[in-house]
Structure formats: C-alpha cells, structure tokens
C-alpha positions as CSV (number, residue, x, y, z in Angstrom):
1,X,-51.9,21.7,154.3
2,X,-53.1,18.4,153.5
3,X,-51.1,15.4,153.0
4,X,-52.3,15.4,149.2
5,X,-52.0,19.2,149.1
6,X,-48.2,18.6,150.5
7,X,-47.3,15.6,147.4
8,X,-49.1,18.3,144.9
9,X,-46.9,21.1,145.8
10,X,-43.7,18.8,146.2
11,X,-44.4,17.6,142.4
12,X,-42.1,20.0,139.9
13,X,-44.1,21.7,137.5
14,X,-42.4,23.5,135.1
15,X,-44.5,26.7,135.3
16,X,-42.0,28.7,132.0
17,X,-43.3,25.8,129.8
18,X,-46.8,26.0,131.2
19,X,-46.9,29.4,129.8
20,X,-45.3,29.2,126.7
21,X,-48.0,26.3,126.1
22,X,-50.7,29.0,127.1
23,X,-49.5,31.7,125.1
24,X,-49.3,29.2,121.8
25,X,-52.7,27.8,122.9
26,X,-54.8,30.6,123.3
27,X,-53.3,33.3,121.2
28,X,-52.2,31.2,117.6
29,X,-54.4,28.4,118.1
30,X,-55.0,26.0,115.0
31,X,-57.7,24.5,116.7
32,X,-60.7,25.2,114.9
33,X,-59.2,24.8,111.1
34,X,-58.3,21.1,112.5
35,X,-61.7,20.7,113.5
36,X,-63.3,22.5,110.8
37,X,-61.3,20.5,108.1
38,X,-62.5,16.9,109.9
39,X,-66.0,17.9,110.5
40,X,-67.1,20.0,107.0
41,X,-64.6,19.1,104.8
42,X,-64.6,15.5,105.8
43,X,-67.5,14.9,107.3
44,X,-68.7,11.7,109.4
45,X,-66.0,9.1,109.6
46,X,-67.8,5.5,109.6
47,X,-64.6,3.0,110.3
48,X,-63.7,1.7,106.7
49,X,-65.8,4.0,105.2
50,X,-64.3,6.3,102.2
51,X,-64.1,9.5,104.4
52,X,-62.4,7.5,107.2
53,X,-59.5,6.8,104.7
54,X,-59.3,10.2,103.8
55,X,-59.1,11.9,107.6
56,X,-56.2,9.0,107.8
57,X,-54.9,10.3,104.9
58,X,-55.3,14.1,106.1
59,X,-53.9,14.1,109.5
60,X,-50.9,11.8,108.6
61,X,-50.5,15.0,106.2
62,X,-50.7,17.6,109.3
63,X,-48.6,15.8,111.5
64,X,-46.0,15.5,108.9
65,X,-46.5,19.1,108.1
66,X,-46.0,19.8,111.3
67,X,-42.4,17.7,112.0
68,X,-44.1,15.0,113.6
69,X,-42.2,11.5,113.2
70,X,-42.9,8.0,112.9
71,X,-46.5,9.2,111.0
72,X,-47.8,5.9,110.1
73,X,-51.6,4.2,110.0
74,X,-51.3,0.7,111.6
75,X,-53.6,-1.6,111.3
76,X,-55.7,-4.1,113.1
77,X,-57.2,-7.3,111.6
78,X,-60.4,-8.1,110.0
79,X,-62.9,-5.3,111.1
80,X,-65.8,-5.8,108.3
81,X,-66.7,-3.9,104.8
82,X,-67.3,-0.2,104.4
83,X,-70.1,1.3,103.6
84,X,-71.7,5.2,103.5
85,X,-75.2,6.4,101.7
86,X,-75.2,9.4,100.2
87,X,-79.1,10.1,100.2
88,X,-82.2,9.0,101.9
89,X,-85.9,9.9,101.5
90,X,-89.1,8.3,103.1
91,X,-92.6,9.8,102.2
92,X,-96.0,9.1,103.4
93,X,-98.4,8.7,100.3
94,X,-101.3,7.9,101.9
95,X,-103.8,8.7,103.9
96,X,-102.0,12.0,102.7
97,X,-98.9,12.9,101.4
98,X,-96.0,14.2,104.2
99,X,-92.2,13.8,103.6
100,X,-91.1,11.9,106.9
101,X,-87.4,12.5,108.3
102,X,-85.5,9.5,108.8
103,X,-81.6,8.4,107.8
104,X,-80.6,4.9,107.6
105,X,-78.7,2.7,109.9
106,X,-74.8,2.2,109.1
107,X,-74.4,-1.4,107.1
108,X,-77.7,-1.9,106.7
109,X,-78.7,-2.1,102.4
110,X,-80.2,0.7,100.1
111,X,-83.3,0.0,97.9
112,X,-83.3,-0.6,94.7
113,X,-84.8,2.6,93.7
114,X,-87.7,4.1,95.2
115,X,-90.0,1.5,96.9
116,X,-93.3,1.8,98.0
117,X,-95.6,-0.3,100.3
118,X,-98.1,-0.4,102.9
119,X,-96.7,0.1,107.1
120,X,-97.4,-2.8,109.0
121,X,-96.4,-2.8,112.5
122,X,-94.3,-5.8,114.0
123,X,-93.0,-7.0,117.6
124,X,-90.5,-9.3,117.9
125,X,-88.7,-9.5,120.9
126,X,-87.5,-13.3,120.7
127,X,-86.4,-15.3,118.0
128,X,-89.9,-17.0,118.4
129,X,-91.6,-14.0,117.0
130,X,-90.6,-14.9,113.9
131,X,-93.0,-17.2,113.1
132,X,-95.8,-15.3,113.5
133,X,-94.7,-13.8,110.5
134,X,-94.4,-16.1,107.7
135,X,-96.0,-15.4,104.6
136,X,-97.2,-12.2,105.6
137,X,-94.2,-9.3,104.9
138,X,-93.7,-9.6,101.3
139,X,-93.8,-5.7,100.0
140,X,-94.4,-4.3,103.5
141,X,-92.5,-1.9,105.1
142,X,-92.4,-2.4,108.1
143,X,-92.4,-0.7,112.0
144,X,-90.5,-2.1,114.5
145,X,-91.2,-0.3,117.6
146,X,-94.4,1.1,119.8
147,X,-95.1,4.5,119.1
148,X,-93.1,6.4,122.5
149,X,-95.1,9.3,124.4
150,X,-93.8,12.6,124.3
151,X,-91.7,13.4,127.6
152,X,-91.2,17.3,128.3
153,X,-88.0,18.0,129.4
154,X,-87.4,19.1,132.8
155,X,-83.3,20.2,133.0
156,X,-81.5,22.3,130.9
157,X,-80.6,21.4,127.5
158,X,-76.8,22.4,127.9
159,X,-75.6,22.5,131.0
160,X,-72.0,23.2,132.7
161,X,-70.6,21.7,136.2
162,X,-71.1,24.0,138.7
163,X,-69.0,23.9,142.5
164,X,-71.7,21.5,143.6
165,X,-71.2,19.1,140.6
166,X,-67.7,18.9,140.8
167,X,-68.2,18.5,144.1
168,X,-70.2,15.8,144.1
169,X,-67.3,14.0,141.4
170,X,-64.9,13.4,144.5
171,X,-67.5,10.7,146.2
172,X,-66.3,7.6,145.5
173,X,-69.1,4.8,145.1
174,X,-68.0,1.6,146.4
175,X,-68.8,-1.2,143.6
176,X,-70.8,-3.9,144.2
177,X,-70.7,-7.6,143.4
178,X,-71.0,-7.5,139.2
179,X,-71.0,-11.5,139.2
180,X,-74.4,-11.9,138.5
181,X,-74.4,-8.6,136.5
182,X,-72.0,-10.5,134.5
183,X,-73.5,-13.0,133.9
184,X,-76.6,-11.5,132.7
185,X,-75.3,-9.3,130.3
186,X,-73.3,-12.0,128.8
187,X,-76.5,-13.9,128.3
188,X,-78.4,-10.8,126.7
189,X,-75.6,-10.0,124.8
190,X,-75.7,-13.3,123.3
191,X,-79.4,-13.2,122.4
192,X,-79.4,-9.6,121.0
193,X,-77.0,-10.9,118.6
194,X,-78.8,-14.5,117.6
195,X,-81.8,-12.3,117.7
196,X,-80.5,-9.7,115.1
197,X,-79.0,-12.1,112.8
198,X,-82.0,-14.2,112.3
199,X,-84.6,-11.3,112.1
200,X,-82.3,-10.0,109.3
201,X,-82.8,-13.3,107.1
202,X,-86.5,-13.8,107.9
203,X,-86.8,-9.8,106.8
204,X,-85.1,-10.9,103.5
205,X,-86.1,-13.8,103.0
206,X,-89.7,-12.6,103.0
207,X,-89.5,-9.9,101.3
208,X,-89.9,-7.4,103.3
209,X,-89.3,-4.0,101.5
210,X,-87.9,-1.8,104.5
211,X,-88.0,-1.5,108.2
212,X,-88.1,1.5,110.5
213,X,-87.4,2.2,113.8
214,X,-88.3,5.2,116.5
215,X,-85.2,7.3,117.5
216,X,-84.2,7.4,121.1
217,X,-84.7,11.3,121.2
218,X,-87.7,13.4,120.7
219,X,-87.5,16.7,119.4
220,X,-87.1,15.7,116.2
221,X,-83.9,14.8,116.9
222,X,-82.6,11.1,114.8
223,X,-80.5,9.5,116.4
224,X,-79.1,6.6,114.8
225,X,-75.9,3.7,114.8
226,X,-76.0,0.5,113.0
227,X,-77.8,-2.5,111.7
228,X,-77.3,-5.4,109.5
229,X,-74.0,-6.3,109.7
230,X,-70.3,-5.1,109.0
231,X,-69.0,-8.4,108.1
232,X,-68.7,-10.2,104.9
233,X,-70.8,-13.6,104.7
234,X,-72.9,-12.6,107.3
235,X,-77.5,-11.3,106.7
236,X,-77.7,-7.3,106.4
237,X,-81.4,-7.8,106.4
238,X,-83.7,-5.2,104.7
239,X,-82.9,-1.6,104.6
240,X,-83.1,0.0,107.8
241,X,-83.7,3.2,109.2
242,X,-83.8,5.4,112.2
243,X,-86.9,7.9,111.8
244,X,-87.9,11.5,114.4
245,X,-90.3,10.0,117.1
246,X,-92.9,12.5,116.1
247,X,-93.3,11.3,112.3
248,X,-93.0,7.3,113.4
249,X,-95.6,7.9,116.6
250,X,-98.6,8.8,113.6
251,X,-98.1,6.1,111.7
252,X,-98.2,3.5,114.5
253,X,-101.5,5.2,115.4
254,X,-102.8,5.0,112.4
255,X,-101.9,1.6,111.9
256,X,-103.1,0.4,115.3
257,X,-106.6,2.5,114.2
258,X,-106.3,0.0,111.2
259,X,-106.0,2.9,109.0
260,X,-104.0,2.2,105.6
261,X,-100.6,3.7,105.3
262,X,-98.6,3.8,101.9
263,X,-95.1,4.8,102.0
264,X,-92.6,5.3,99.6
265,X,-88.6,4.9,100.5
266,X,-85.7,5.4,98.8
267,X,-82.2,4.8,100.3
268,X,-79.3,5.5,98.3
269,X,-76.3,3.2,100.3
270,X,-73.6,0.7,100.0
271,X,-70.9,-1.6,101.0
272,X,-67.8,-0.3,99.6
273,X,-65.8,-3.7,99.7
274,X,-66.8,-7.1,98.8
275,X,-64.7,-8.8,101.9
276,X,-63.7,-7.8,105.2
277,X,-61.2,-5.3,105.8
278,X,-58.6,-4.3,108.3
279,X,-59.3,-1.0,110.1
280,X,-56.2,1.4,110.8
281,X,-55.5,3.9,113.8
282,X,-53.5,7.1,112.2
283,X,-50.0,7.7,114.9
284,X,-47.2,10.1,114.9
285,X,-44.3,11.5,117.8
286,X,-42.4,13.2,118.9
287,X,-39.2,11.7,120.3
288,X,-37.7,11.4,123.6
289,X,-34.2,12.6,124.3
290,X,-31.5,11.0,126.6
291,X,-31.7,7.8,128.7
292,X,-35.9,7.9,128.8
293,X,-36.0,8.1,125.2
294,X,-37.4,4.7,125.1
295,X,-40.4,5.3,127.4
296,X,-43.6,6.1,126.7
297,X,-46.5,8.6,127.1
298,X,-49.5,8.9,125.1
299,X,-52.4,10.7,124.4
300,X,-55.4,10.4,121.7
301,X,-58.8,10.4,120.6
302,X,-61.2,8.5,118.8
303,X,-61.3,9.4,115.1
304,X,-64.0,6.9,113.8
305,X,-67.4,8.3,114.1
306,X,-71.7,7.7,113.3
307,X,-72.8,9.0,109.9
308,X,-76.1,10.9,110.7
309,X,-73.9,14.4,111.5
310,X,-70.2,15.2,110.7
311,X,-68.9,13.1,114.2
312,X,-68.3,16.8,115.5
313,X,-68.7,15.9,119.0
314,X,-68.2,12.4,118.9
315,X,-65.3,12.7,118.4
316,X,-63.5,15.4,116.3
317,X,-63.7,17.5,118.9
318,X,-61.5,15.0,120.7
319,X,-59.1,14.6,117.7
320,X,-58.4,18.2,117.3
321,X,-57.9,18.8,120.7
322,X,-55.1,16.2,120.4
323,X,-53.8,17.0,117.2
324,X,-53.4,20.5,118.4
325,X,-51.3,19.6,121.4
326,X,-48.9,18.2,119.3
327,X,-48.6,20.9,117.6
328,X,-47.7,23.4,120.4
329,X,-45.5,21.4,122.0
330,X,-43.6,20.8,118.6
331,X,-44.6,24.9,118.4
332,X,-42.9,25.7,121.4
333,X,-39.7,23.5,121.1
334,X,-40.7,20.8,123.6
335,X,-37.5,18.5,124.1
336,X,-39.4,15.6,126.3
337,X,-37.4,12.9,127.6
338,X,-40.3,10.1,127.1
339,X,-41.4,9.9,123.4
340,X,-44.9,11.7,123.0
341,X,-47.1,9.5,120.7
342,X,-50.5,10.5,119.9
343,X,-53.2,8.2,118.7
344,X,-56.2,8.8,116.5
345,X,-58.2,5.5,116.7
346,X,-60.3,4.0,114.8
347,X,-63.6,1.7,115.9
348,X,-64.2,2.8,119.2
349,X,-68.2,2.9,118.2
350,X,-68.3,-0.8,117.8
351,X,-66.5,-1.5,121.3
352,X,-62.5,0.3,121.8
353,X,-61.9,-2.2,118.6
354,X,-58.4,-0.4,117.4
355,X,-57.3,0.9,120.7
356,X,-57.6,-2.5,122.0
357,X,-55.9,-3.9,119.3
358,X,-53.1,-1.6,119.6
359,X,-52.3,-2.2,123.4
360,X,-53.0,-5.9,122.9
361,X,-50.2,-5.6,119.8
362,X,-47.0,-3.2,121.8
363,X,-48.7,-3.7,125.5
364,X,-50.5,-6.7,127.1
365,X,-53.6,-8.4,126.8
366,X,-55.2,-12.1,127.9
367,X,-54.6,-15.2,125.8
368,X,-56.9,-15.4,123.2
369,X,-60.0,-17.5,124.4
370,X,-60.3,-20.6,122.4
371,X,-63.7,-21.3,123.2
372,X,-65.7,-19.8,120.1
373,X,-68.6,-18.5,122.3
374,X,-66.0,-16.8,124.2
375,X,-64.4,-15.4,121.0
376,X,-67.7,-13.8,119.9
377,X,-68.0,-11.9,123.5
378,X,-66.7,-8.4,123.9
379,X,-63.4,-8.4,125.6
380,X,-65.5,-6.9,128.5
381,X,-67.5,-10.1,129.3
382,X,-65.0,-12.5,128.6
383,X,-63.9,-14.9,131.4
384,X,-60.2,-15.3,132.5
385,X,-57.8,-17.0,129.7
386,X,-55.0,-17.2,132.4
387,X,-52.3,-14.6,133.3
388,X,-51.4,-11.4,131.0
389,X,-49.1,-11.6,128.5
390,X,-47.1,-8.4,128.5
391,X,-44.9,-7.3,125.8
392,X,-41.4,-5.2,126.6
393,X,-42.9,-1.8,126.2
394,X,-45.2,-2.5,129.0
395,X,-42.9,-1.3,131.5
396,X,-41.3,1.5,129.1
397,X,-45.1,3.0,129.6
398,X,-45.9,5.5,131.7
399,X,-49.5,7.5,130.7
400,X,-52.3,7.7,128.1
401,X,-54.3,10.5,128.6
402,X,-57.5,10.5,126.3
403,X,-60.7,13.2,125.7
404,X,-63.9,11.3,124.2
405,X,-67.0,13.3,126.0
406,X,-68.1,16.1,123.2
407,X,-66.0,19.8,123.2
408,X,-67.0,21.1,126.4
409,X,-64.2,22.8,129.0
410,X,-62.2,20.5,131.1
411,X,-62.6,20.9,134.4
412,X,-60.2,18.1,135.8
413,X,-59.7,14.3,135.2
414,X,-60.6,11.2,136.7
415,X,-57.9,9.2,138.5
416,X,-59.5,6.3,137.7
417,X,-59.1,5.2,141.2
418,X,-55.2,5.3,141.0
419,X,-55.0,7.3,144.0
420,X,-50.8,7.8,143.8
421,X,-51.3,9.9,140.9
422,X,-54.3,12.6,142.6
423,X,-51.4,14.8,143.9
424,X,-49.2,14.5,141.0
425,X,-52.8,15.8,138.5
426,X,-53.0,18.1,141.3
427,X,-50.2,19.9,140.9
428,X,-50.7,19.7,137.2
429,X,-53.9,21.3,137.1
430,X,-52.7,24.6,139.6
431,X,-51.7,26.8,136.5
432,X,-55.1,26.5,134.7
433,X,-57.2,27.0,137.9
434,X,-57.9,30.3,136.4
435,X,-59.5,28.7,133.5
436,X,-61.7,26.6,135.3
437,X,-59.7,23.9,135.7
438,X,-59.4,22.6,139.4
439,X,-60.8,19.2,140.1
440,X,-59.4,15.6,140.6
441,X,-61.5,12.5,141.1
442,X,-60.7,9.4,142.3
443,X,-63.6,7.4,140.7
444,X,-63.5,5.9,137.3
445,X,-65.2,6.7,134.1
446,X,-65.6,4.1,131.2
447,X,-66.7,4.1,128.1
448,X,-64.5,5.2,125.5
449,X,-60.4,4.5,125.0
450,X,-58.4,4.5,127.6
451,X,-60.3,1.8,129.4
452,X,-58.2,-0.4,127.0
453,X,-54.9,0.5,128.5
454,X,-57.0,0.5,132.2
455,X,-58.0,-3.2,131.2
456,X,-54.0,-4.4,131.3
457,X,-52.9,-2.6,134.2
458,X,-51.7,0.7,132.4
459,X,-52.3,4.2,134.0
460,X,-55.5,5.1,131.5
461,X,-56.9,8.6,132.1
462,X,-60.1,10.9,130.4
463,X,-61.0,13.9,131.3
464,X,-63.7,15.2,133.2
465,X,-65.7,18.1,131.3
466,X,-68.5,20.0,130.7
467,X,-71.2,18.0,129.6
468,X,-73.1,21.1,127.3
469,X,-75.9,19.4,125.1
470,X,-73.8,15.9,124.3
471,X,-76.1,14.0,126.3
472,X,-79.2,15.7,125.3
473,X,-79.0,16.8,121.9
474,X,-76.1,15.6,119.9
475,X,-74.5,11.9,120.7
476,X,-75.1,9.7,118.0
477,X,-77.4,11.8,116.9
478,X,-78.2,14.1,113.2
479,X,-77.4,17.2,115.5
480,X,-73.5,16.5,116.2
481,X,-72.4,19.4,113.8
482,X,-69.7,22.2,114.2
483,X,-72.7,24.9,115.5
484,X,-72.9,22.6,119.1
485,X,-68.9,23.0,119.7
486,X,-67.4,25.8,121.8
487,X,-64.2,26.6,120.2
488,X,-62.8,28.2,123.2
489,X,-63.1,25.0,125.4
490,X,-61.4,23.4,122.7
491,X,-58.1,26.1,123.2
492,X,-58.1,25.4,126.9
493,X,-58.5,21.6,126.6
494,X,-55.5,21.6,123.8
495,X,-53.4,23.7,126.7
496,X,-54.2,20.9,129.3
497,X,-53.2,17.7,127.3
498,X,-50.4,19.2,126.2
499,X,-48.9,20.6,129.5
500,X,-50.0,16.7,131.3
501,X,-48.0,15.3,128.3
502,X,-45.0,17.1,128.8
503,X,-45.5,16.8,132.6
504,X,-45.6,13.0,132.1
505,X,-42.5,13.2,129.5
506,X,-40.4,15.3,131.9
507,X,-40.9,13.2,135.5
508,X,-38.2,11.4,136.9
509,X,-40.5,8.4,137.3
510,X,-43.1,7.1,135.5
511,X,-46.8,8.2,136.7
512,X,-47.6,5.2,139.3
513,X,-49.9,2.4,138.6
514,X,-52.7,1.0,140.7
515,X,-52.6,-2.8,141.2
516,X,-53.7,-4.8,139.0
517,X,-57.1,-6.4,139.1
518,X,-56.7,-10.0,136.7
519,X,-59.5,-11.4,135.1
C-alpha cells in the first residue's frame, strides 16, 4: 500500500452513517420535487429579478420546513436593477416573410411595441468604429456580427468520463508565468467595457431601433447572457438580442448581396427597479454540538441563473443537490460537531459577486483598492492592496464543498492542489466506489464559487463530474431545461455532499489548508 493509500485507510469514516445517508438518498429522495419546483415552477432566476426573490422566498420555506436554523437571506451591496421580459418576437418581412428565433439579452431594453426597419450590418471592434456611423442608424436594426460557417460536430453530444478521462484528471500541469497574461487581460477587460458603454449611447443616441447578435452555438441552439447594463445611471443601449446562427447567417448574406431586408421586432422587457439594489444569498444550518460547535463547514450552489431556459443545469441542478443533503442529514438525525451551513448564492453569472461578498463579510479578503481603476477590475485582476484582513471565523473554518458543472454523476473532486487533504477525499469517496465514484485530483478547477473561499486561503472544493451535454448543448443556453438532467446522478451527488459534510463536521481536525499564495 501506498503512502496515500495508508493516510486514506487511517482516516475514520463512519461507514453506519454512510449507509443510513444512502438508504435516505436513494430510496426517499426529494430530489427531483426540489429541482422540479426551481426549474418549472420558478423558472430562470436572473439576480434581482422577480423569480430570484421568489426561489429566496421558496427555499428559506423548505429549509424551515425541514428544521433547518438560522434560515435567513443576507445581503450584499449595490448589485444593479432587475429586470425579466416576458415575450420576444423578430420576423423577417421582406424579401419574404419567416419568423426568426431570437431572445433578448438580460438588461438590455424592450421596444416600444412592435418595430420594424431595414438590417444593416455593422463592425465595430474599437471605440473608433463609431464614427463611421454617424447619421446613418436612425430606424435600422442592426447586425452586429459576421455571418459564422456551419461546423459539423465531430464528438459526442453527451459524453461521460470513462477510466482514461479520469485518468488523465490526476496529471498535474505545472502553471506558467501569468504576469503578462495578467496584464493583458486587464487591458482587454478595460476596453471591452469603455467599448460597450460607448456603443450603447451612440446606438441610442442615433436611433438605432434594435441590434442583434449570432449565438455562439449552431444547431439552432441561442445562447445568450447580458447587455446593456445592470446599473442605475449607467447607457442600456438599444434592445438587444441573441438570434440561432442559422436565421442571422441569411440575413448577413443577403445584406452583403445588397439585398433589402425588413424586419419587424418586438421585445416585451423591463427593469423592475428604478435604482440599484442589493442582491441576497438564501442560508440556513444545522448546528454543531459540543466544543466544535463554533466551527465551520459549508457547502452550496449557485442559485442565480440566465433567462433564455429555466437555469436547470446552471445551476438548479446544483442547488437541489445541496438542498437535498440538508435534508438527509437533518433526515437521518445527523448530530455534527461543526455547524453545517449551506449556501445558495446569488450572482455568480456576473463574477462569484455574493459568494465573494460573503467570505469577504465573516472570512477574509484584501483591503479595498482605492485606486478607482482598480475598483472597476474584477477581484481576479486586481493588484495587491497589502496583507489579508481576516475576520475570527477564519480560523473556526474548516471546508466549503460546492457543485456548479450541470447534473451529471460525480465521479470524484478536485483537491485544488491541497495535496494534505487527497487521502482524507480518499477515504471519503471508498463507500461510493460502487457508484462510480473513485477519483481524486490534485489540480484545480475555477470558475464558479468556491474559488472565493480558494482566493483567501480557505480549503474551497467542486466536484468533478460528468460533463453530459453542458458544454455542448445547454450552458447559457435556451436548451438548459429539466429534459437534459439525470435525476439519478442527482441522488448519488446529494449522497456524496452530504456524507463529505458530515465527514468534515465529525474530524477531530479541521481538513488542512495549503499555503497561502498573497496577491
């Protein structure tokens, strides 16, 4: 036996919890109706949108119902306005008539009514571009992008790891230098932003009737996120939307043949405030017992989601997975030492905004940069404000486990390069080998939540899983609906998370941390 294999099997693992977690998981699961009521009854989740409120509203009902305490939203400051459409229609009237599928982009205006005017194609690619412009987009609608040529695909839509995969997912890549990455990113991030906020003026400003763009994916699929802009004060531009590539490719033909296109469009959207608001993350617990009773482990999921689909996926697949391990352990009479605290966050989609807030508020974070270039940079690309400030729960932490890559099976988790805790996942993961289960990886994954805890030094953990159609058919996209989910892979994730949670709860230590890289 190895020398991990040796730590694994020395690691306790309470095998007559395991099963009572597996025999509430798989045989009286609540899985799906959690799922079911977020994705159909709900529907998307847009942060600060109406339907956010109410699946804050809804699961601080079902942890409640289900003897959870502390159930509480908290909020973090100043996110932007809400907004949601509730239809949208764009028709080609001429050369002949041909409804067109497109959906519009999140905080971006609706029309005034139907609206109809002539395509006219447009590149800008610099602030310069502008120019070119002037006096020459009143009652146009307008096409923003080159018409794509079709790709065929050549891999499976939906696929699942096989032993080679997850073989390949314990090679560690060593990084390289990301200095001048940095710095080039932070440059183009700055642009893309000047970029968007003037284009949305000029649009305005000239009268400009509508705008569309090509979606990323063919197939007919739309895939689509947001435009104008979420904040109060600041241009939201002309109405926007994402449109199939095989109904925008024809029109950018026929424009470029200097054949004369007519549309009609008719976006039915809105702001639903008038100033910025705070967003909220939804929590809830269940409390430690004895001298640990003050420490922490927690696990959650991004509630927030797109509008095009119900956020199925991305990421209510993730949230009921979470909810539901609440709910057996409170099922099966868990008595953890640590507190248990689940989190259901809100906008993750515009950059781990209320997860970030949250650890920054009861965790750590950098001093605020005071630099208001540096302000407006993602917390990813700022430069180092000086040491971290760490608040006294830091050290009362001891996990946050997260799942945020669509609904397929997990198959292990990512150590995110903390290489003291591989044995102790290890021996976590022996009693759901049988379920497919069975693979730790040292490297890192990114991306979604827990990199905010990662960020400040806290052990931050996701999941690896089957990947299915996420990445081909249904992130971001009109196509993340209940029908792409696999309800069983949702029963044996729910078993997982709750078994590493009590795991975590029950250890005489807290799971180790790597060292800490500062800014």
């Amino acid at each position: 036996m190895g020398i991990s294999g040796m730590a694994a099997a020395a690691e306790p693992v309470d095998l007559d919890m395991v099963n009572r977690i597996r025999q509430e998981a798989f045989h009286r699961s609540q899985v799906m109706e959690t799922f079911s009521q977020l994705t159909e009854t709900i529907g998307p989740r847009l942060t600060n949108s109406p339907q956010m409120a109410r699946a804050n509203a809804w699961t601080r009902g079902k942890f409640t119902e289900w003897g959870l305490a502390n159930v509480h939203d908290e909020a973090f400051d100043d996110f932007g306005r809400g907004w949601e459409f509730s239809n949208a229609s764009v028709e080609m009237l001429s050369p002949r008539a041909l409804p067109l599928h497109a959906l519009p982009k999140a905080w971006t205006p609706g029309t005034p009514g139907p609206v109809e005017g002539e395509a006219m194609r447009v590149t800008i690619k610099a602030i310069g571009d502008l120019d070119q412009y002037k006096g020459k987009l009143a009652g146009k609608i307008l096409l923003l992008d080159e018409a794509r040529e079709y790709k065929r695909g050549s891999e499976p839509d939906s696929e699942r790891h096989d032993d080679t995969g997850l073989a390949e997912l314990q090679t560690f890549a060593v990084p390289k230098d990301q200095t001048k990455d940095r710095a080039k990113r932070i440059k183009e991030f700055g642009e893309r932003r000047a970029l968007a906020k003037a284009t949305n003026a000029f649009f305005a400003a000239e009268g400009a009737l509508a705008a569309l763009s090509i979606s990323g994916w063919d197939n007919g699929i739309i895939r689509v996120g947001g435009g104008g802009s979420r904040k109060a004060g600041e241009p939201i531009g002309v109405p926007e939307l994402a449109m199939a590539a095989e109904h925008y490719n024809p029109l950018v033909r026929a424009v470029e043949r200097k054949q004369p296109v007519r549309l009609r469009v008719d976006v039915q959207a809105r702001f639903t405030d008038e100033a910025d608001q705070p967003g909220y993350n939804t929590l809830a617990e269940i409390p430690g017992h004895g001298a640990k009773a003050g420490e922490i482990v927690m696990l959650g999921a991004h509630m927030d989601s797109w509008h095009a689909g119900t956020g199925a996926a991305d990421n209510a697949a993730g949230v009921a997975v979470m909810m539901e391990a609440m709910r057996i352990l409170k099922a099966v009479g868990a008595r953890p030492h640590r507190t248990i605290r689940v989190a259901l966050w809100s906008g993750e989609e515009q950059g781990l905004i209320g997860s970030q807030a949250y650890v920054a508020r009861h965790f750590a974070a950098y001093p605020e940069p005071t630099d208001p270039a540096q302000k407006a940079l993602p917390a990813s690309l700022r430069e180092s404000t000086g040491a971290l400030q760490k608040t006294r729960d830091y050290d009362r932490f001891s996990a946050y486990f997260n799942m945020d890559n669509g609904s397929g099976r997990f198959r292990g988790i990512h150590a995110q390069e903390n290489l003291a805790a591989m044995p102790i996942f290890e021996a976590w993961l022996a009693p759901f080998h049988d379920v497919g289960a069975t693979t730790v990886a040292s490297r890192n994954t990114g991306s979604t939540d827990h990199v905010s805890f990662d960020r400040v030094g806290l052990p931050g953990f996701q999941f690896i899983q089957d990947r299915l159609d996420y990445f081909s058919n249904v992130h971001h996209s009109n196509l993340d609906t209940w029908d792409h989910i696999e309800p069983e892979d949702l029963k044996q994730a729910a078993a997982i998370v709750a078994s590493f949670a009590y795991h975590a709860a029950m250890r005489d230590e807290r799971l180790p941390r790597k060292p800490l890289l500062e800014n």
